[in-house]
PDB file with one MODEL, atoms N, CA, C and O in Angstrom:
MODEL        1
ATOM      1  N   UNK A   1    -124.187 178.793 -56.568  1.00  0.00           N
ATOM      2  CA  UNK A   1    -125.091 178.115 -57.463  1.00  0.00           C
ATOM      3  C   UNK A   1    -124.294 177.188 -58.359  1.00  0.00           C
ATOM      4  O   UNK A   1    -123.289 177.657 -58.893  1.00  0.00           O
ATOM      5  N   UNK A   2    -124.553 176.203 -58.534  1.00  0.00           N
ATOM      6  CA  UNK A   2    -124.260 175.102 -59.148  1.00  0.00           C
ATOM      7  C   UNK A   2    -124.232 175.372 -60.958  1.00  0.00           C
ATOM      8  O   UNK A   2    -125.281 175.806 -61.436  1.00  0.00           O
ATOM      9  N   UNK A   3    -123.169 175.141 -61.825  1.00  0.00           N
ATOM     10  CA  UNK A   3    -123.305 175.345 -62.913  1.00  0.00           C
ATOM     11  C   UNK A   3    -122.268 174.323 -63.443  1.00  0.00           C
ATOM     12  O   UNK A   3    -121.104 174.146 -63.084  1.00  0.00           O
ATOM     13  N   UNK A   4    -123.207 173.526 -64.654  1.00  0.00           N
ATOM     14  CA  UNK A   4    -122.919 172.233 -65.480  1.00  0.00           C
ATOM     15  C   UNK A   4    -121.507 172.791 -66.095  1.00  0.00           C
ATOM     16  O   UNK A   4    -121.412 173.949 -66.503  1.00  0.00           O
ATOM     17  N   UNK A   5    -120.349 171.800 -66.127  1.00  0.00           N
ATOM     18  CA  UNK A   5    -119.373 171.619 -66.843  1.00  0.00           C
ATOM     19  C   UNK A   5    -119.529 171.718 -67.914  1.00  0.00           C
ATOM     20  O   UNK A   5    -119.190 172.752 -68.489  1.00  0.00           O
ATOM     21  N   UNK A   6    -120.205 170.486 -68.694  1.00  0.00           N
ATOM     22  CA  UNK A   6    -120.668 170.658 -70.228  1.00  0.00           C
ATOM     23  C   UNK A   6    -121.826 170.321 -70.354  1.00  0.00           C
ATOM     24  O   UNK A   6    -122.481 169.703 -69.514  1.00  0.00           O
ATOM     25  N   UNK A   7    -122.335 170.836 -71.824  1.00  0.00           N
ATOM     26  CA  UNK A   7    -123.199 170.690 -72.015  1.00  0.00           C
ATOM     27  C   UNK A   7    -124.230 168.970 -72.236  1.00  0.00           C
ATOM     28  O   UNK A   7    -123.548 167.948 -72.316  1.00  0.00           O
ATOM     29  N   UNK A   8    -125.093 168.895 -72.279  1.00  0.00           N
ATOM     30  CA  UNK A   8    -125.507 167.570 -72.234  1.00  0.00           C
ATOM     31  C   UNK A   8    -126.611 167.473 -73.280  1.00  0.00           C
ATOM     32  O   UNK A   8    -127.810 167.554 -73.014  1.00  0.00           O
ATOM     33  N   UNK A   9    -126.161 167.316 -74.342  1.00  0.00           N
ATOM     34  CA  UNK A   9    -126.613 166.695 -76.011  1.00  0.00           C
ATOM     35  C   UNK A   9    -127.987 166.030 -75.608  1.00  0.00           C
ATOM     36  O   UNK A   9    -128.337 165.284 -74.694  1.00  0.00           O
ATOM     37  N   UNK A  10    -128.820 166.818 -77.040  1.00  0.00           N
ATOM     38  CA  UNK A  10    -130.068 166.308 -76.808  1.00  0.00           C
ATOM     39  C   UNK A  10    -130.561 164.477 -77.102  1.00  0.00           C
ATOM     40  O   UNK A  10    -131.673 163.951 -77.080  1.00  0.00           O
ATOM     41  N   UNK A  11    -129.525 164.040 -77.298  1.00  0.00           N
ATOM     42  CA  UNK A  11    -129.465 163.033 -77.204  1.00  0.00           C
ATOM     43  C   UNK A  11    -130.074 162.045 -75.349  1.00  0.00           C
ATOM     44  O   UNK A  11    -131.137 161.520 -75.016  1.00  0.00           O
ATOM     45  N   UNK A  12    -128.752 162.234 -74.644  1.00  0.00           N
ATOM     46  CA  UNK A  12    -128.429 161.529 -73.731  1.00  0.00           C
ATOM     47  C   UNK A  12    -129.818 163.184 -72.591  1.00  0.00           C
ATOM     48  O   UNK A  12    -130.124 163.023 -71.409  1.00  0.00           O
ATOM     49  N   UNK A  13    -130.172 164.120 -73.215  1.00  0.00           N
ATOM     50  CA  UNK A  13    -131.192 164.847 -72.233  1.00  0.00           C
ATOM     51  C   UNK A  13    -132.751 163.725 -72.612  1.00  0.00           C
ATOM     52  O   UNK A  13    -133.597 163.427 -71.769  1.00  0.00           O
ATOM     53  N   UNK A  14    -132.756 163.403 -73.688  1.00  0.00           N
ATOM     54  CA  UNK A  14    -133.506 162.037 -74.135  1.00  0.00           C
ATOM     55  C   UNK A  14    -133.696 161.385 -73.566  1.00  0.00           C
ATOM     56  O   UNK A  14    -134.768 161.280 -72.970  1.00  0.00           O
ATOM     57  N   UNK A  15    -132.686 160.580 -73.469  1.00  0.00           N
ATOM     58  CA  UNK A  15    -132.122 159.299 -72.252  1.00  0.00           C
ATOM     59  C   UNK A  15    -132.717 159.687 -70.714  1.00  0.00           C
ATOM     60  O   UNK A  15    -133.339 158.975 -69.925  1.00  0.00           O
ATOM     61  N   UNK A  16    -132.333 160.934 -70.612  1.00  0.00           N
ATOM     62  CA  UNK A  16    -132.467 161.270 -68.834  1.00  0.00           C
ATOM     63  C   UNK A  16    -134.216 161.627 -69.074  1.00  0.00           C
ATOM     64  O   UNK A  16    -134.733 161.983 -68.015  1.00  0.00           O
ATOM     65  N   UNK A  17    -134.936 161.600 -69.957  1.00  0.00           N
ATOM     66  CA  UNK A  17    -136.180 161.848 -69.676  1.00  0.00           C
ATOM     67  C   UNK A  17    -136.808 160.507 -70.171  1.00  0.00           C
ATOM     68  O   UNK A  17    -138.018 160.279 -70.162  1.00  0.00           O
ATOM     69  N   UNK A  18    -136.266 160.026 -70.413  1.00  0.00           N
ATOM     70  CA  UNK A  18    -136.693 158.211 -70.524  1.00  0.00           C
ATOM     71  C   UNK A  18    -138.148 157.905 -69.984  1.00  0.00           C
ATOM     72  O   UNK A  18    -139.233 157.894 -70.567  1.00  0.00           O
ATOM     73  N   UNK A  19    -137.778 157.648 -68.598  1.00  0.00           N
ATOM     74  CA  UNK A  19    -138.966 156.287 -67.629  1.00  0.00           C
ATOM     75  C   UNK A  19    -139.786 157.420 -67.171  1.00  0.00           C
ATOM     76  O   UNK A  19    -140.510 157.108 -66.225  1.00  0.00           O
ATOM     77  N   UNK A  20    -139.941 159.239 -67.751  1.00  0.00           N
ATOM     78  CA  UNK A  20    -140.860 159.876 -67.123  1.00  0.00           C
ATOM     79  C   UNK A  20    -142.600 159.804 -67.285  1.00  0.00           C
ATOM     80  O   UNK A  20    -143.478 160.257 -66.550  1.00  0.00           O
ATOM     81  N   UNK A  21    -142.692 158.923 -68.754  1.00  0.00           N
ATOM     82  CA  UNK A  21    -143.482 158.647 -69.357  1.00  0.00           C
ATOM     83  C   UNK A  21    -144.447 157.130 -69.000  1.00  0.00           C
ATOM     84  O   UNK A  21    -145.637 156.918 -69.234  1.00  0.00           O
ATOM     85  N   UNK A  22    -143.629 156.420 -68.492  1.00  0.00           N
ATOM     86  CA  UNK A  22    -143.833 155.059 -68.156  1.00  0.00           C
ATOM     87  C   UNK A  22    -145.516 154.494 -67.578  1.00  0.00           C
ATOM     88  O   UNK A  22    -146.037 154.985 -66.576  1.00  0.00           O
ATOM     89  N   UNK A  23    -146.109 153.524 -68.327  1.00  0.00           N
ATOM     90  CA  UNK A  23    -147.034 153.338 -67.784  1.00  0.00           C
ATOM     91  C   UNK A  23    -147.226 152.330 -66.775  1.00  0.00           C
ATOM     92  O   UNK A  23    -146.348 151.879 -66.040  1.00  0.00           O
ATOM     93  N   UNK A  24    -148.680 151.948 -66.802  1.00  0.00           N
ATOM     94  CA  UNK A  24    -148.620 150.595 -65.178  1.00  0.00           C
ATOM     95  C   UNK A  24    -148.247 149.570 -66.252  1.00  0.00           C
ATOM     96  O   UNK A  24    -148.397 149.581 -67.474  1.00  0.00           O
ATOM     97  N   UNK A  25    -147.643 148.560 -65.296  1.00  0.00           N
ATOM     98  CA  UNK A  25    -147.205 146.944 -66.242  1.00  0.00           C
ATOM     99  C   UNK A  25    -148.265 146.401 -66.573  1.00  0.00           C
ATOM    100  O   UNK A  25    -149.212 146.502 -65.793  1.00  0.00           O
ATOM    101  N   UNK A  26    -148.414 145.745 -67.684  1.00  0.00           N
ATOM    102  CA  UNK A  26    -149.172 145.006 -68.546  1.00  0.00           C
ATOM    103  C   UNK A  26    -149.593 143.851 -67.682  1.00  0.00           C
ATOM    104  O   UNK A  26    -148.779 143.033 -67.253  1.00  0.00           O
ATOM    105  N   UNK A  27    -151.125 143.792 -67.393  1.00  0.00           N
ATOM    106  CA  UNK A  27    -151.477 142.612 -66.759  1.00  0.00           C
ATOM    107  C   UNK A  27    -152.612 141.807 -67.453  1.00  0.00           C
ATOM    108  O   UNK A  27    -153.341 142.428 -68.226  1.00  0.00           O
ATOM    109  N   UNK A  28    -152.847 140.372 -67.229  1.00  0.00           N
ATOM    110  CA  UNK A  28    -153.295 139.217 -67.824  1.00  0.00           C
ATOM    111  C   UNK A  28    -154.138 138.678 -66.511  1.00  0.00           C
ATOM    112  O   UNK A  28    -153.942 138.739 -65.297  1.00  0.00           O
ATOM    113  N   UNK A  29    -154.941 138.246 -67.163  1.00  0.00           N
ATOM    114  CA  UNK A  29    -156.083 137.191 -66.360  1.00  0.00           C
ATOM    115  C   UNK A  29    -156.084 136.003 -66.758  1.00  0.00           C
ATOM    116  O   UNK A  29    -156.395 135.593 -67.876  1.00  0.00           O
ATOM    117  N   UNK A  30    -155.682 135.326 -65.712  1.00  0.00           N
ATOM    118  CA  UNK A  30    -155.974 133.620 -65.311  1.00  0.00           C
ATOM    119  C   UNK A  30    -157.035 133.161 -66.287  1.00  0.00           C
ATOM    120  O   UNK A  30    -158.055 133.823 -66.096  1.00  0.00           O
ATOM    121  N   UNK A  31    -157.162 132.403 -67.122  1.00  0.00           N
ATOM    122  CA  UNK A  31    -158.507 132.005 -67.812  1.00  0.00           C
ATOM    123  C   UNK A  31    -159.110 130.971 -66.397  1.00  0.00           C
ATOM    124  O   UNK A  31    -160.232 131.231 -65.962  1.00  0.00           O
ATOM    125  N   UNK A  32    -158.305 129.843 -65.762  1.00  0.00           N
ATOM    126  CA  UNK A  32    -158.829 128.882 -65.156  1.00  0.00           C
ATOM    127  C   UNK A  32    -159.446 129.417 -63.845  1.00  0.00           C
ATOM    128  O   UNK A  32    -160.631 129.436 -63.510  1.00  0.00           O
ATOM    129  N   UNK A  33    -158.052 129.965 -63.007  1.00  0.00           N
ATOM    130  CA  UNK A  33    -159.231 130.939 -62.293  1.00  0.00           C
ATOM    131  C   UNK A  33    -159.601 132.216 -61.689  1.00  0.00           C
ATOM    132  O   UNK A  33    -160.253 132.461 -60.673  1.00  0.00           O
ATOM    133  N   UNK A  34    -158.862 133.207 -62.811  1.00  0.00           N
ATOM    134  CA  UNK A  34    -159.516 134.691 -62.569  1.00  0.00           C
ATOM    135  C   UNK A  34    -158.812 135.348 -62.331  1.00  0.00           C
ATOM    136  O   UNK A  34    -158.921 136.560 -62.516  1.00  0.00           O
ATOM    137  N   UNK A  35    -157.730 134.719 -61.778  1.00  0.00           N
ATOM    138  CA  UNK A  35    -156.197 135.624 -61.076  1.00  0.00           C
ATOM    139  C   UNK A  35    -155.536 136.750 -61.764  1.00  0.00           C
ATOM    140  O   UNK A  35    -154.778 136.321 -62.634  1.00  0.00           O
ATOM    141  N   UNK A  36    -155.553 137.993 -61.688  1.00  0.00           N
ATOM    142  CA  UNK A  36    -154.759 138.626 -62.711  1.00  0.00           C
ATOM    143  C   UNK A  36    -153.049 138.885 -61.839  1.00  0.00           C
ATOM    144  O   UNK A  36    -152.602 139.218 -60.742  1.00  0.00           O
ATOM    145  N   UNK A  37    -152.701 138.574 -62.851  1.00  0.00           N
ATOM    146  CA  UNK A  37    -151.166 138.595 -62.783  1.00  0.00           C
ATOM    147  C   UNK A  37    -149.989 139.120 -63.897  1.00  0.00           C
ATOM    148  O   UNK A  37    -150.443 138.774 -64.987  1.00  0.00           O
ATOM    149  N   UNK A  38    -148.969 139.650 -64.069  1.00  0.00           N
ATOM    150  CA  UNK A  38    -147.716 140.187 -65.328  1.00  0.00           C
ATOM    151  C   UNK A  38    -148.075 138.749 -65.903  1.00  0.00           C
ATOM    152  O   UNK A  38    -148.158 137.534 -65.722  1.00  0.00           O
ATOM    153  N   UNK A  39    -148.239 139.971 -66.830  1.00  0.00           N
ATOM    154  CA  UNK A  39    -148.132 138.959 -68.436  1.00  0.00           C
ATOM    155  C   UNK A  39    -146.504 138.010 -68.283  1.00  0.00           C
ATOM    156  O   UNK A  39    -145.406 138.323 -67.822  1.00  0.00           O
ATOM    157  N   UNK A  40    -147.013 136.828 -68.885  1.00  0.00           N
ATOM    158  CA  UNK A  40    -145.579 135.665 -69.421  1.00  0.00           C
ATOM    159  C   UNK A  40    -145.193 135.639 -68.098  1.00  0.00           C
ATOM    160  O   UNK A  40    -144.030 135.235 -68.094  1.00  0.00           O
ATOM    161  N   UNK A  41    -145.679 135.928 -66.621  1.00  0.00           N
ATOM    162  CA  UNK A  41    -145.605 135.006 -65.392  1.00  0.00           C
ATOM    163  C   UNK A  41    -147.066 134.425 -64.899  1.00  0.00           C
ATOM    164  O   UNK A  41    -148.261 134.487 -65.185  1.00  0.00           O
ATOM    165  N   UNK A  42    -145.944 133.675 -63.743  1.00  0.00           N
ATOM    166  CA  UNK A  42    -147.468 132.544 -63.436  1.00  0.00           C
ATOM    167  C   UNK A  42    -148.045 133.320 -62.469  1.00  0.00           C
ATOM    168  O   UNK A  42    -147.482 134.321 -62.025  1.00  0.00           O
ATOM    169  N   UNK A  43    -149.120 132.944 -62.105  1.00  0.00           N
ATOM    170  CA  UNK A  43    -150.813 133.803 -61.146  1.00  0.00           C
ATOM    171  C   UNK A  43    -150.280 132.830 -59.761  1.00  0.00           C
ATOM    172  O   UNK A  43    -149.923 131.653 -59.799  1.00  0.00           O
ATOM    173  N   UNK A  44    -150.353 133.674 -58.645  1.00  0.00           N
ATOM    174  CA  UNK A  44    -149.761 133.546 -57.065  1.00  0.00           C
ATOM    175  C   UNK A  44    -150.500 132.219 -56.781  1.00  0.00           C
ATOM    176  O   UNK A  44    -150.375 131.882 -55.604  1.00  0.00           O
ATOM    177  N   UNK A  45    -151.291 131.310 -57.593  1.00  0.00           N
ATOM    178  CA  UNK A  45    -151.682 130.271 -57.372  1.00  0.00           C
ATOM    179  C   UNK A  45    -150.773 129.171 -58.015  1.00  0.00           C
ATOM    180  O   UNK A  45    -150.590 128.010 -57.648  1.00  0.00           O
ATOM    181  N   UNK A  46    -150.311 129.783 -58.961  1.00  0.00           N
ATOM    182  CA  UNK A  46    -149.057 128.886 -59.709  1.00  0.00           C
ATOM    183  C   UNK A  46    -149.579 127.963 -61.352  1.00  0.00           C
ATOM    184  O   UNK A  46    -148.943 127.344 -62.206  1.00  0.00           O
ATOM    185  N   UNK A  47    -150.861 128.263 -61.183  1.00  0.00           N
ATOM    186  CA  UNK A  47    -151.077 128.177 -62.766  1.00  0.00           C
ATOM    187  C   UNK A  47    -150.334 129.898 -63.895  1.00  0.00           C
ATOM    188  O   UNK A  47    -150.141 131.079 -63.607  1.00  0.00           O
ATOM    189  N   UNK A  48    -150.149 129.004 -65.223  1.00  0.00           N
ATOM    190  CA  UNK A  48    -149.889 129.622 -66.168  1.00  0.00           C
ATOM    191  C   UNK A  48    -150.568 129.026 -67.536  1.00  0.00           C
ATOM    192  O   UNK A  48    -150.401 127.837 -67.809  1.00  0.00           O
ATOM    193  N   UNK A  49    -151.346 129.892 -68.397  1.00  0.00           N
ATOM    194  CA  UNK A  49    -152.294 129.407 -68.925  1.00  0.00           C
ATOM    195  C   UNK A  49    -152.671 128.701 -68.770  1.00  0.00           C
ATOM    196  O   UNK A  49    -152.274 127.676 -69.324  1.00  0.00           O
ATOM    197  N   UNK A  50    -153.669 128.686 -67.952  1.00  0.00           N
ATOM    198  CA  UNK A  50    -154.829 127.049 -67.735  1.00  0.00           C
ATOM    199  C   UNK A  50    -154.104 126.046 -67.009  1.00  0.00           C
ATOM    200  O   UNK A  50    -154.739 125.141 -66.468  1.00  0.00           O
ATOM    201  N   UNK A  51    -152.817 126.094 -66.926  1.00  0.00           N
ATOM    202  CA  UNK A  51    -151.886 124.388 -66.371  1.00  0.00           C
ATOM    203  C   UNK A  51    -151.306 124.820 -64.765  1.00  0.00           C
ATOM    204  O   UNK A  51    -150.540 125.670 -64.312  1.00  0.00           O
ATOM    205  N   UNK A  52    -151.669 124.342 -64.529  1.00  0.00           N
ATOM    206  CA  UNK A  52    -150.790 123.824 -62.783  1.00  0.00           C
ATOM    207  C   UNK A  52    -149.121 123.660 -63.555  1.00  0.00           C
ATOM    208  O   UNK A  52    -148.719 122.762 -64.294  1.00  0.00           O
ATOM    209  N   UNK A  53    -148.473 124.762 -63.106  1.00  0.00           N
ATOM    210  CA  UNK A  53    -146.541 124.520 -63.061  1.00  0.00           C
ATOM    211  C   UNK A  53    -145.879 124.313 -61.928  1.00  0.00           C
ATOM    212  O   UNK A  53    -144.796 123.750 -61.770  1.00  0.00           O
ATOM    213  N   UNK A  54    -146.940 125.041 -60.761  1.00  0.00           N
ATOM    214  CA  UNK A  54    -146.093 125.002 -59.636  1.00  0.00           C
ATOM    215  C   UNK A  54    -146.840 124.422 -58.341  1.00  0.00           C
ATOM    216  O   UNK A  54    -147.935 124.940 -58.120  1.00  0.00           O
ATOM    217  N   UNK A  55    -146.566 123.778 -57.767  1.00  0.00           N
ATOM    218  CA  UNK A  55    -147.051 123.258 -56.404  1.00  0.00           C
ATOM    219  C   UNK A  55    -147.170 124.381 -55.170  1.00  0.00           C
ATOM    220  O   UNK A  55    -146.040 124.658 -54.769  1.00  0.00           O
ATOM    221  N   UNK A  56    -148.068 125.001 -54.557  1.00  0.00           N
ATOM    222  CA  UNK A  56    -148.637 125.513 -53.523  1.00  0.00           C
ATOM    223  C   UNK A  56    -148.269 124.938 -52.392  1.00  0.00           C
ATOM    224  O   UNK A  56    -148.597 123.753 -52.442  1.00  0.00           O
ATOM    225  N   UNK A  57    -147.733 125.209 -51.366  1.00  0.00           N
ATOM    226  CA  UNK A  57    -148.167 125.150 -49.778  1.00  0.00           C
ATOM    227  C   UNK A  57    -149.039 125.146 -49.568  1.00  0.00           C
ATOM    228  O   UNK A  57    -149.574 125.686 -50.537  1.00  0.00           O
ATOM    229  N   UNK A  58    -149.830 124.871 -48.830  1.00  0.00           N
ATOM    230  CA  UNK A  58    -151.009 125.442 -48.145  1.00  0.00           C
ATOM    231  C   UNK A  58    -150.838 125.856 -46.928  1.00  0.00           C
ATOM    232  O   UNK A  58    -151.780 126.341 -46.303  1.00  0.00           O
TER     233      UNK A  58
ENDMDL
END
């Protein structure tokens, strides 16, 4: 059976229980057209608030 060297301070046992809590990422809706997408990026159409930034393929 496996037994810890030293002990590990409730500090850094803190740390290791970190991201257990974590919720879903914060998402935003397109005002122009509906797209929800992460907040402070652009919607898979390539608007970001209301403006065309990025040019599409089609």
């Amino acid at each position: 059976m496996a037994v810890q060297q030293n002990k590990k301070s409730p500090s850094k046992r803190g740390m290791h229980r970190a991201h257990d809590f974590l919720g879903k990422p914060a998402t935003a809706v397109e005002p122009s057209t509906g797209e929800t997408h992460l907040r402070h990026h652009i919607s898979p159409s390539g608007t970001y608030r209301g403006k065309q930034v990025l040019k599409i393929k089609d």
